[in-house]
PyMOL Python script that loads the backbone (N, CA, C, O; Angstrom):
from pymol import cmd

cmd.read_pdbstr("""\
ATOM      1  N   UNK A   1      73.988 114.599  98.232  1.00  0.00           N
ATOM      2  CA  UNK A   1      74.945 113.505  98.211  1.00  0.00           C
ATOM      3  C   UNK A   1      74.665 112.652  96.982  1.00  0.00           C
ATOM      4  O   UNK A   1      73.476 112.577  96.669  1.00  0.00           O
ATOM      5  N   UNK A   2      75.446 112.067  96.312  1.00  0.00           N
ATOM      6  CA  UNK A   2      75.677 111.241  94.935  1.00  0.00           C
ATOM      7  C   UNK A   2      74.917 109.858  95.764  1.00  0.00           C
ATOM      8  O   UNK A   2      74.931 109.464  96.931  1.00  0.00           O
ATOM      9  N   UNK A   3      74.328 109.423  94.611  1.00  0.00           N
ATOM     10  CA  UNK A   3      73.619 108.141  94.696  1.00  0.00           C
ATOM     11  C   UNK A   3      74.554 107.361  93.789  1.00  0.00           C
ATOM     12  O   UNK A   3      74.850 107.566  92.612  1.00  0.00           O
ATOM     13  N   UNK A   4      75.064 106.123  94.891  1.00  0.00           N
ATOM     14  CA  UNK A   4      76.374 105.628  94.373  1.00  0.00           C
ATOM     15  C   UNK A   4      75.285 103.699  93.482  1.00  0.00           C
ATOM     16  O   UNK A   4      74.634 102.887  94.140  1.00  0.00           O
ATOM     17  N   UNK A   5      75.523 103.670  92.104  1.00  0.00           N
ATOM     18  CA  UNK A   5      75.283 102.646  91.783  1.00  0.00           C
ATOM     19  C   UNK A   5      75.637 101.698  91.592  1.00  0.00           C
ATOM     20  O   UNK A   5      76.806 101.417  91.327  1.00  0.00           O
ATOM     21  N   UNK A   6      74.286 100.595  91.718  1.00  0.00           N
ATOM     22  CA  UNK A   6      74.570  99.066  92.347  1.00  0.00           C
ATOM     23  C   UNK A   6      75.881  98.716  91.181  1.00  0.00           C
ATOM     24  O   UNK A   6      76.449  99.395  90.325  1.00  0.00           O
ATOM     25  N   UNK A   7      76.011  97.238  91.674  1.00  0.00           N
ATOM     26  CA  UNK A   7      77.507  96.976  90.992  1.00  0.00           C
ATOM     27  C   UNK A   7      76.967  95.826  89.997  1.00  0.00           C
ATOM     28  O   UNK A   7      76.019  95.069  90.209  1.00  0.00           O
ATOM     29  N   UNK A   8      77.754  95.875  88.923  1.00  0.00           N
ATOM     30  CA  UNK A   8      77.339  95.047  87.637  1.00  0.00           C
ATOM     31  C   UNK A   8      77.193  93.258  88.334  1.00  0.00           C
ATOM     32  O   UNK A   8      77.637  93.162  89.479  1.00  0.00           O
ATOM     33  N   UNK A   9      76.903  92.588  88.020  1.00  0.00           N
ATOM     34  CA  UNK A   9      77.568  90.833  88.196  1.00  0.00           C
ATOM     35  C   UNK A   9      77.538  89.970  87.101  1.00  0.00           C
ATOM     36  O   UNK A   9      76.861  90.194  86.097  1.00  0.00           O
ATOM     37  N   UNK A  10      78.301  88.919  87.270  1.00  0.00           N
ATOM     38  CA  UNK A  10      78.364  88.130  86.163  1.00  0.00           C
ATOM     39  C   UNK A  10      78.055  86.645  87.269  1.00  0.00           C
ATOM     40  O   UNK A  10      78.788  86.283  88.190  1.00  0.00           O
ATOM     41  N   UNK A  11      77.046  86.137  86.921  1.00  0.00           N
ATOM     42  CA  UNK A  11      76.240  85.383  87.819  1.00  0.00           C
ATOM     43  C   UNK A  11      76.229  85.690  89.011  1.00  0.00           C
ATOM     44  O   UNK A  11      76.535  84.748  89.741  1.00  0.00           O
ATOM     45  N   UNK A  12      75.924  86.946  89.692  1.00  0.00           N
ATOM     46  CA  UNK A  12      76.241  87.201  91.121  1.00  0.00           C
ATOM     47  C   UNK A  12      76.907  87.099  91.868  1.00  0.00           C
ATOM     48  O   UNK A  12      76.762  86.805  93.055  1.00  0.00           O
ATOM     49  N   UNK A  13      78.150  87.437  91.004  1.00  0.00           N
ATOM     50  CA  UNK A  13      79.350  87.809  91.747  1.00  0.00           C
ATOM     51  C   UNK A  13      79.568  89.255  91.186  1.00  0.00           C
ATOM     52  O   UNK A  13      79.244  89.463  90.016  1.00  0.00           O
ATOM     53  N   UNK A  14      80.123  90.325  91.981  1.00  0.00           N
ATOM     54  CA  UNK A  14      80.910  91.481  91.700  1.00  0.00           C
ATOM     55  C   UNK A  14      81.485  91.021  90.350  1.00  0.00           C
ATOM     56  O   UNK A  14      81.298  89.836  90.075  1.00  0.00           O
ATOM     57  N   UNK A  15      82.125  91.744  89.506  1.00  0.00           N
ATOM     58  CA  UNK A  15      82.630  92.019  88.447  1.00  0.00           C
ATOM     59  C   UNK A  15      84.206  92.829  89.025  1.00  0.00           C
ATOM     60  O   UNK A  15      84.406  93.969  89.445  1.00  0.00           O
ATOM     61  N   UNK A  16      85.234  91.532  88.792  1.00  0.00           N
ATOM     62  CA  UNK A  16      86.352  92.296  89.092  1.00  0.00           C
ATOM     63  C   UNK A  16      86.652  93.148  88.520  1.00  0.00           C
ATOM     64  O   UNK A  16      86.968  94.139  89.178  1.00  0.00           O
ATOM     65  N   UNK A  17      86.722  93.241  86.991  1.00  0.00           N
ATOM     66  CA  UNK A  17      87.244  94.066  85.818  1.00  0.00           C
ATOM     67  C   UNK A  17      86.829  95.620  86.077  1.00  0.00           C
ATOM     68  O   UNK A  17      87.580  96.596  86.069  1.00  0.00           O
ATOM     69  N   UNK A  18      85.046  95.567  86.371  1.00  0.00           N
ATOM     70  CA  UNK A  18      84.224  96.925  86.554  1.00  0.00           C
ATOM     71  C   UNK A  18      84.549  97.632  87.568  1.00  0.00           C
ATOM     72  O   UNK A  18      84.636  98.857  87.650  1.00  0.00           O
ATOM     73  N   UNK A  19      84.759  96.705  88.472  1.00  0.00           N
ATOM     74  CA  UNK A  19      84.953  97.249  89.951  1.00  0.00           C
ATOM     75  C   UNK A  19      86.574  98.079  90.030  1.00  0.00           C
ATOM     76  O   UNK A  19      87.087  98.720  90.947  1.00  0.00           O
ATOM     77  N   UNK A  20      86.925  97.841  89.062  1.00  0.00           N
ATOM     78  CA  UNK A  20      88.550  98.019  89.067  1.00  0.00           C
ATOM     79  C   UNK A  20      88.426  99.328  88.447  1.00  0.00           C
ATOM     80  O   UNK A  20      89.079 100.244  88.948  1.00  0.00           O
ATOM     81  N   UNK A  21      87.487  99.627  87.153  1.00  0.00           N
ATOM     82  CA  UNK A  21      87.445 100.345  86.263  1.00  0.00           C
ATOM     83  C   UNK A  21      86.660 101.047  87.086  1.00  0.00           C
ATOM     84  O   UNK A  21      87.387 102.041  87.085  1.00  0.00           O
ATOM     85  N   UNK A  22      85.822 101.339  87.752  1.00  0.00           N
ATOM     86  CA  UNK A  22      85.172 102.113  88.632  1.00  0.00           C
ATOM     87  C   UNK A  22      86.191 102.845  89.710  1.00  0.00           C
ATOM     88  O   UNK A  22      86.178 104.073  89.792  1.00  0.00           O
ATOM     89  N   UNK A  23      87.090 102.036  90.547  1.00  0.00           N
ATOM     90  CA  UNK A  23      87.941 102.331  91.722  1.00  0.00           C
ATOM     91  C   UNK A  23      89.132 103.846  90.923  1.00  0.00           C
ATOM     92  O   UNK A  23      89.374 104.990  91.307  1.00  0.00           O
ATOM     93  N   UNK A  24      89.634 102.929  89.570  1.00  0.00           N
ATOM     94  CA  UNK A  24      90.041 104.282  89.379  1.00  0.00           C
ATOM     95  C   UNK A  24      89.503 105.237  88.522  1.00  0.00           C
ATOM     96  O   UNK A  24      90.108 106.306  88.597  1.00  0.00           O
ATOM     97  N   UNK A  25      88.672 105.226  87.816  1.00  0.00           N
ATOM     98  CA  UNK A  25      87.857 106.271  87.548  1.00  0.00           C
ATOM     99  C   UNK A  25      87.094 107.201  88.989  1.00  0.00           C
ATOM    100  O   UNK A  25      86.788 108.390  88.902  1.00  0.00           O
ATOM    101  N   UNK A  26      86.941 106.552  89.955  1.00  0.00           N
ATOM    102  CA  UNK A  26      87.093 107.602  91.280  1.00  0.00           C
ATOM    103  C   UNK A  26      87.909 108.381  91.426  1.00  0.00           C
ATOM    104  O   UNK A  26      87.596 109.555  91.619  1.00  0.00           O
ATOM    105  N   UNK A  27      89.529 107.883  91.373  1.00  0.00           N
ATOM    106  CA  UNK A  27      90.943 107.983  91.906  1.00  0.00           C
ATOM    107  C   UNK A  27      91.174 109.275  90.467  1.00  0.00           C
ATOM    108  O   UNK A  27      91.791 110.265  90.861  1.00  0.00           O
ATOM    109  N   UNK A  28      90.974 109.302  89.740  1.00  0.00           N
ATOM    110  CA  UNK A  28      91.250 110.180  88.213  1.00  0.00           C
ATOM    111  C   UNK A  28      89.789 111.194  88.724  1.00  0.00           C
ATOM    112  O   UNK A  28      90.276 112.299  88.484  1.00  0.00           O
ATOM    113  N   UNK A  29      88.656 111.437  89.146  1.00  0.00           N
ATOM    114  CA  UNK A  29      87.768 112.374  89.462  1.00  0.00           C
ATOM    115  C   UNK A  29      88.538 112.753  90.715  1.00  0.00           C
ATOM    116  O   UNK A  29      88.652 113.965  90.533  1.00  0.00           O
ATOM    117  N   UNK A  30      89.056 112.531  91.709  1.00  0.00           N
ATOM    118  CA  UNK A  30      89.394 113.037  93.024  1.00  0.00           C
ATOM    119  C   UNK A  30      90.928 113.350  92.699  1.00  0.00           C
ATOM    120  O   UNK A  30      91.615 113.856  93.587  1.00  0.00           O
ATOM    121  N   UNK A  31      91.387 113.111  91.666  1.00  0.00           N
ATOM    122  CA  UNK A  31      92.929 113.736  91.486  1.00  0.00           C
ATOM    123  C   UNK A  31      92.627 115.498  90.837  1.00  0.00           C
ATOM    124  O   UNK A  31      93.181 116.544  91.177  1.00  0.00           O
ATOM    125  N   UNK A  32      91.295 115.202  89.577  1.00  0.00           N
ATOM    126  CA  UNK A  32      90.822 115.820  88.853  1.00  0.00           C
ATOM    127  C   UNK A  32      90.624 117.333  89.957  1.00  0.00           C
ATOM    128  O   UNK A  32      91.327 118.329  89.793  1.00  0.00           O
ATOM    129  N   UNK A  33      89.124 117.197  91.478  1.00  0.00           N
ATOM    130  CA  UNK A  33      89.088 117.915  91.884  1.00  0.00           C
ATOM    131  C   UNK A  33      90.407 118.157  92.716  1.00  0.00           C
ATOM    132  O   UNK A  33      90.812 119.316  92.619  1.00  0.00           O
ATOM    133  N   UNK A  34      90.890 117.631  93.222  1.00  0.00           N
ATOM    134  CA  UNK A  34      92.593 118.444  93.852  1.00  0.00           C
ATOM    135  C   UNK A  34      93.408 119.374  93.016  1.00  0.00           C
ATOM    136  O   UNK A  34      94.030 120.351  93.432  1.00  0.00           O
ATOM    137  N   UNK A  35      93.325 118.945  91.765  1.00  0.00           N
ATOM    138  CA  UNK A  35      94.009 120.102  90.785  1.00  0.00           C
ATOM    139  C   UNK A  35      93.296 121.257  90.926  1.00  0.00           C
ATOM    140  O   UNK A  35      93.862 122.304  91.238  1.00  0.00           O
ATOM    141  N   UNK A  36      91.698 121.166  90.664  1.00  0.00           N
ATOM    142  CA  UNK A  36      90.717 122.692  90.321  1.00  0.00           C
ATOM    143  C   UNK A  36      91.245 123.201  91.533  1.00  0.00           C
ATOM    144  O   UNK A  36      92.096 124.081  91.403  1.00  0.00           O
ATOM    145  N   UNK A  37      90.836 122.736  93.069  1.00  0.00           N
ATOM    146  CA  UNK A  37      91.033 123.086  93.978  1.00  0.00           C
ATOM    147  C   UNK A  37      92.765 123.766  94.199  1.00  0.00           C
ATOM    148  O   UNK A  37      92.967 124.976  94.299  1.00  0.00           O
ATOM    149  N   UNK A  38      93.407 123.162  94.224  1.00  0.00           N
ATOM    150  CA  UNK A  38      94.955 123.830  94.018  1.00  0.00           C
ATOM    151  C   UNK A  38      95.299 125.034  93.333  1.00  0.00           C
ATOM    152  O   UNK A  38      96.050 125.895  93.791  1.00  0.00           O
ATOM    153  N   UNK A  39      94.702 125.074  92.165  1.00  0.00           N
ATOM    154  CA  UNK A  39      94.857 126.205  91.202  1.00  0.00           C
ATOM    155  C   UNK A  39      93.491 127.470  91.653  1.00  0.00           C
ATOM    156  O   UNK A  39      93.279 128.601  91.217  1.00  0.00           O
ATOM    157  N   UNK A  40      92.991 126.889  92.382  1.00  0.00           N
ATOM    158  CA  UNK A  40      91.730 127.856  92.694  1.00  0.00           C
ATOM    159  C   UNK A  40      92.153 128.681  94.101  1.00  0.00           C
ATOM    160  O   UNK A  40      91.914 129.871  94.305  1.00  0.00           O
ATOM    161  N   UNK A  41      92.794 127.824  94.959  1.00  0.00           N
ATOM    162  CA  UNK A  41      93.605 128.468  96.095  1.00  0.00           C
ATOM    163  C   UNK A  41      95.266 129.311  95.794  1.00  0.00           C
ATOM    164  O   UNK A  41      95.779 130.212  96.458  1.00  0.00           O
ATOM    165  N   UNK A  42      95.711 128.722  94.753  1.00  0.00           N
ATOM    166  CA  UNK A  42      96.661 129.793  94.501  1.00  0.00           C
ATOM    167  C   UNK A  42      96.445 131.042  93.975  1.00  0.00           C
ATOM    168  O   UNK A  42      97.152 132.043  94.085  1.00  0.00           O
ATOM    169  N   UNK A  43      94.772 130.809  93.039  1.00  0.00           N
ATOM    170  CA  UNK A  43      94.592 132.161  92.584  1.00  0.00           C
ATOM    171  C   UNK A  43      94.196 132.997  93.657  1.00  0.00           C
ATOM    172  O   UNK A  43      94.189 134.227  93.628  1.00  0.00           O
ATOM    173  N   UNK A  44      93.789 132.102  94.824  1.00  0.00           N
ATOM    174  CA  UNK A  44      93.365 133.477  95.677  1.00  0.00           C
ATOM    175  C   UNK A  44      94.550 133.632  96.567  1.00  0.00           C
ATOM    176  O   UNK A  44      94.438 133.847  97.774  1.00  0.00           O
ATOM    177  N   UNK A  45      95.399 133.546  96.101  1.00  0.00           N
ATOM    178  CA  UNK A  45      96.998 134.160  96.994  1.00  0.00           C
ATOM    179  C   UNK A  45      97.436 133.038  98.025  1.00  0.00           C
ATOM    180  O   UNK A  45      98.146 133.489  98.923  1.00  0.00           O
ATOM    181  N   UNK A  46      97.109 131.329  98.122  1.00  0.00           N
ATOM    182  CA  UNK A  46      97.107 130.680  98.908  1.00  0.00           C
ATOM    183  C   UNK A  46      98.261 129.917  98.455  1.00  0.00           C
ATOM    184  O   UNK A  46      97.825 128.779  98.282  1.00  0.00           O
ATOM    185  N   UNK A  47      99.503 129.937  98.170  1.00  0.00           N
ATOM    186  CA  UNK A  47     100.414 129.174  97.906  1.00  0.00           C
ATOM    187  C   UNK A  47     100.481 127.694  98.107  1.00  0.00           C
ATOM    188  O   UNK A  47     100.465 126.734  97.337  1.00  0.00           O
ATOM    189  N   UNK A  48     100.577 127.868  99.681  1.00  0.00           N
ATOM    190  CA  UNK A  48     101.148 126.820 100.133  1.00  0.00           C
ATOM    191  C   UNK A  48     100.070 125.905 100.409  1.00  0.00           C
ATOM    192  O   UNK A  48     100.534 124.770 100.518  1.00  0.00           O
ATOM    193  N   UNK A  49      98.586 125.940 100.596  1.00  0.00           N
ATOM    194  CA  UNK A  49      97.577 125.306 100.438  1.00  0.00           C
ATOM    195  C   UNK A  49      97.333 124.699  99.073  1.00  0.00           C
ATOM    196  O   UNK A  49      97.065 123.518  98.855  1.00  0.00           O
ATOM    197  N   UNK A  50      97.487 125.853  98.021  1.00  0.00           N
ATOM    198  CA  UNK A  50      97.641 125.164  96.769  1.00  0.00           C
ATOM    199  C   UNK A  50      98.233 124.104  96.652  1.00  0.00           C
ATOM    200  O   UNK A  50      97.750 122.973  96.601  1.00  0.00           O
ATOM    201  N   UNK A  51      99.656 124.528  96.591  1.00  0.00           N
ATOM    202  CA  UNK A  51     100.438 123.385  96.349  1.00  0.00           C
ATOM    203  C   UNK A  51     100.424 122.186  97.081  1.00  0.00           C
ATOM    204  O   UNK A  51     101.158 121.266  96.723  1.00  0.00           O
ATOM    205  N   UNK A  52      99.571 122.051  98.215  1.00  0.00           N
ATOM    206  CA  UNK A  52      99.183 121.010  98.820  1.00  0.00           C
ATOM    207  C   UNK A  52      98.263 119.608  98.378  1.00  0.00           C
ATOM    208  O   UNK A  52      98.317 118.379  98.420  1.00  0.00           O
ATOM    209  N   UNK A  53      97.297 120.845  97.882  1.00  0.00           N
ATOM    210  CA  UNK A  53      96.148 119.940  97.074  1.00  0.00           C
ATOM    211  C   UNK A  53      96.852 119.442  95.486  1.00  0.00           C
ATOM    212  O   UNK A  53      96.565 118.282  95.192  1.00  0.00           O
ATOM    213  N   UNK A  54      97.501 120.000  94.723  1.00  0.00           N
ATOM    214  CA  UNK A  54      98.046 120.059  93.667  1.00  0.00           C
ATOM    215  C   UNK A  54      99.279 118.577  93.830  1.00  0.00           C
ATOM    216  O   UNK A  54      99.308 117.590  93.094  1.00  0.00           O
ATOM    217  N   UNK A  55     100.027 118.817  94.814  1.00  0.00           N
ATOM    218  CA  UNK A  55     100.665 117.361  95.627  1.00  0.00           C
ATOM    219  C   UNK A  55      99.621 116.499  95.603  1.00  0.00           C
ATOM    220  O   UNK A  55      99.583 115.814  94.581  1.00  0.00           O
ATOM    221  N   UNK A  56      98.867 116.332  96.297  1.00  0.00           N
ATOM    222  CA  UNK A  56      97.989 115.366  96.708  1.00  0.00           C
ATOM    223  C   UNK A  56      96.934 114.804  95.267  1.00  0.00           C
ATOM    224  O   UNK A  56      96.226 113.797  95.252  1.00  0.00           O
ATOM    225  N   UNK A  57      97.103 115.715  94.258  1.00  0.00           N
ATOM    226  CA  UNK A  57      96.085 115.648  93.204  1.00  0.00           C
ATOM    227  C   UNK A  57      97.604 114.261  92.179  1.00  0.00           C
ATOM    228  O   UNK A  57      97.421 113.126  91.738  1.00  0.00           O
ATOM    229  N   UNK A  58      98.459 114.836  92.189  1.00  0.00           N
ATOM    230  CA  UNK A  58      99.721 114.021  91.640  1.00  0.00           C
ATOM    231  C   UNK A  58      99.741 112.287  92.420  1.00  0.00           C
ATOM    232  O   UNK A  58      99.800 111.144  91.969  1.00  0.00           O
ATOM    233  N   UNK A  59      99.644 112.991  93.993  1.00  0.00           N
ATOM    234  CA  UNK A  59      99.474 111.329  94.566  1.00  0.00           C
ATOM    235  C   UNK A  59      98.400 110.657  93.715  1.00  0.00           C
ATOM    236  O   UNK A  59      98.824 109.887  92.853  1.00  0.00           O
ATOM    237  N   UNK A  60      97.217 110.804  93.803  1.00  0.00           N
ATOM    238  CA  UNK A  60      95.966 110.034  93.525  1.00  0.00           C
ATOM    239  C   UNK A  60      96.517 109.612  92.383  1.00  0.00           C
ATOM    240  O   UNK A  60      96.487 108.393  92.215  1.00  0.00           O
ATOM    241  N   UNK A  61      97.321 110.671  91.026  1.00  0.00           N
ATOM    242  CA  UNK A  61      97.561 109.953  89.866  1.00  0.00           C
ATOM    243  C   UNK A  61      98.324 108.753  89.788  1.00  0.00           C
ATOM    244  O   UNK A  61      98.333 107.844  88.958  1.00  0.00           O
ATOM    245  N   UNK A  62      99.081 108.989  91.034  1.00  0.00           N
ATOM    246  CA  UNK A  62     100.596 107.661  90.854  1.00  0.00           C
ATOM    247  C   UNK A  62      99.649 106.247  91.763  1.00  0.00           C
ATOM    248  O   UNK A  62      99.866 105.038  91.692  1.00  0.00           O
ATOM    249  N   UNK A  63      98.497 107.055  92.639  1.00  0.00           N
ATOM    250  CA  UNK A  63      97.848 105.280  93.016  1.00  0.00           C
ATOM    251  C   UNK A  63      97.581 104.762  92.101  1.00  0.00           C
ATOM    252  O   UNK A  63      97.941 103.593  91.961  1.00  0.00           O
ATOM    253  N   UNK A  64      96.700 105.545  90.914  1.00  0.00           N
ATOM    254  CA  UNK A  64      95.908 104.705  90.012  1.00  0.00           C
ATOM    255  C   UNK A  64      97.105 103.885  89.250  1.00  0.00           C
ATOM    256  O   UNK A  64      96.859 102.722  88.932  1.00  0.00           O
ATOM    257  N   UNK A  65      98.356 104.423  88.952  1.00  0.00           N
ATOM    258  CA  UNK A  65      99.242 103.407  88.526  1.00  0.00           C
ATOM    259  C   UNK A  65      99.494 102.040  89.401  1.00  0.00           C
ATOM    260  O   UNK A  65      99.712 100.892  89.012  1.00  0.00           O
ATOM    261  N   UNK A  66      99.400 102.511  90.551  1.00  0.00           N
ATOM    262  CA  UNK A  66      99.508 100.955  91.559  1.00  0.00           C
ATOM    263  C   UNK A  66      98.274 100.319  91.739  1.00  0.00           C
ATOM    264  O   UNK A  66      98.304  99.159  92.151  1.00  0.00           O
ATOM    265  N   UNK A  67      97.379 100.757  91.550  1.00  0.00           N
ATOM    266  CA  UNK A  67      95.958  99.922  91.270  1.00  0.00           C
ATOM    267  C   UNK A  67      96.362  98.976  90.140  1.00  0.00           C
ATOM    268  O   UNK A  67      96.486  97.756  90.245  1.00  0.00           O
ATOM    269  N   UNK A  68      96.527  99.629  89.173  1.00  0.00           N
ATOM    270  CA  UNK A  68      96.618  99.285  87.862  1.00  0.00           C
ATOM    271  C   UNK A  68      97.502  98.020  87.641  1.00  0.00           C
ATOM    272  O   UNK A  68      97.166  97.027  86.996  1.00  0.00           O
ATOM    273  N   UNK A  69      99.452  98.345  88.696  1.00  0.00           N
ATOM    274  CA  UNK A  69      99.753  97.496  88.432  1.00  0.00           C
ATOM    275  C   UNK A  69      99.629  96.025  89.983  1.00  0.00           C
ATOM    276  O   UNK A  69     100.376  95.087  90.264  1.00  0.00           O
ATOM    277  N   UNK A  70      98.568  96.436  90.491  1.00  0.00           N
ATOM    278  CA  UNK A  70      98.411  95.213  91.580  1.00  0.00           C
ATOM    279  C   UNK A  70      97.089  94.515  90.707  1.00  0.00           C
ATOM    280  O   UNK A  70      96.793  93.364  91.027  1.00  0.00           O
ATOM    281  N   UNK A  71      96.552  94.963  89.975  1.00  0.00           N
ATOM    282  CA  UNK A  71      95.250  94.396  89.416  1.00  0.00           C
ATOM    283  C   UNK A  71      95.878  93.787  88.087  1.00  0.00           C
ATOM    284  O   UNK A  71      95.274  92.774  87.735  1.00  0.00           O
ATOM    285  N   UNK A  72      97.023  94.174  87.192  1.00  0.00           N
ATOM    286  CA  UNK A  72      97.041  93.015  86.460  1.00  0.00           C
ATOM    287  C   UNK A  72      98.479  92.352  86.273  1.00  0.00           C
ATOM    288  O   UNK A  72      99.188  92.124  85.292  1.00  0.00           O
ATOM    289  N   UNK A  73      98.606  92.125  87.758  1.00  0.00           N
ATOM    290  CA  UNK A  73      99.276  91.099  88.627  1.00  0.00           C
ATOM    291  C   UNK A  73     101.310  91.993  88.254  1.00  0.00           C
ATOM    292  O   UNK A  73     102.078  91.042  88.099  1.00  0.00           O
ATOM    293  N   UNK A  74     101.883  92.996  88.157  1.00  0.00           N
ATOM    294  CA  UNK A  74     102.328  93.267  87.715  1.00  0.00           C
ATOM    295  C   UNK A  74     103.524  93.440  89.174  1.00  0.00           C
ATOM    296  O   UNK A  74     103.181  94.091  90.161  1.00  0.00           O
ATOM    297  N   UNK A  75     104.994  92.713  89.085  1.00  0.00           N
ATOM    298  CA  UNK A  75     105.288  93.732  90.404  1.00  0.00           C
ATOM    299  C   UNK A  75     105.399  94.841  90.479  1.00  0.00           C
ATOM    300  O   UNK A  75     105.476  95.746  89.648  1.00  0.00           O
ATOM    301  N   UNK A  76     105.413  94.774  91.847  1.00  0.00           N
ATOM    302  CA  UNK A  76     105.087  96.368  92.026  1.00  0.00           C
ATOM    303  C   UNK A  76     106.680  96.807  92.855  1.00  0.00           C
ATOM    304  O   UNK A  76     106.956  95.900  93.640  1.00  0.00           O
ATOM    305  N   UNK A  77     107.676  97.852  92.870  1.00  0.00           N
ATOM    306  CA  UNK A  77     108.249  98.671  93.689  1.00  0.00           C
ATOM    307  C   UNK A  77     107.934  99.585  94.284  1.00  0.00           C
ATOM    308  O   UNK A  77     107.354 100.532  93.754  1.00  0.00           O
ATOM    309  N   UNK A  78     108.292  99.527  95.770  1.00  0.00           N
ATOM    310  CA  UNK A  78     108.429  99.854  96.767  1.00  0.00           C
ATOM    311  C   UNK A  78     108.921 101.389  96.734  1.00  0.00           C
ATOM    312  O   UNK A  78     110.117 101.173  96.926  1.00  0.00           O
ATOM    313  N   UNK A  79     108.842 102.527  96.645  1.00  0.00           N
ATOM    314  CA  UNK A  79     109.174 103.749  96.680  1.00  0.00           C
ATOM    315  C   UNK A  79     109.113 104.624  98.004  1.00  0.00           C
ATOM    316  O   UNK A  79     109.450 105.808  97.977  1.00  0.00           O
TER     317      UNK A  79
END
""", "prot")
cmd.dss("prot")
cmd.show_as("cartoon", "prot")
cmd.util.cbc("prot")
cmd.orient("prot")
């Protein structure tokens, strides 16, 4: 299991900026493995599993846009 590290502060508080830059740099690694995974199940003849993870790898990309625009205060639509 990953040893998840402590969080930066700026007088001991969390660091909004890092914490933000961290949340989606998660969200871009877990979109990242849904693609390998998608393309790794279609090669083994799994279509519709593929294209599942491959969906779901596209979601993670469109959160990090709504991270992005709830963090610098941007409205957001409703889809």
């Amino acid at each position: 299991m990953a040893e998840y590290p402590t969080y930066e502060t700026e007088a001991g508080q969390a660091s909004e900026a890092l914490t933000y830059q961290r949340a989606c740099e998660h969200l871009r690694l877990a979109a990242e493995c849904m693609y390998v995974l998608g393309h790794l199940r279609k090669a083994n003849d799994d279509e519709v599993i593929g294209s599942g993870f491959l969906g779901i790898g596209q979601l993670l990309e469109k959160m990090v846009g709504q991270v992005t625009k709830l963090a610098t205060g941007s409205r957001m639509r409703m889809n």
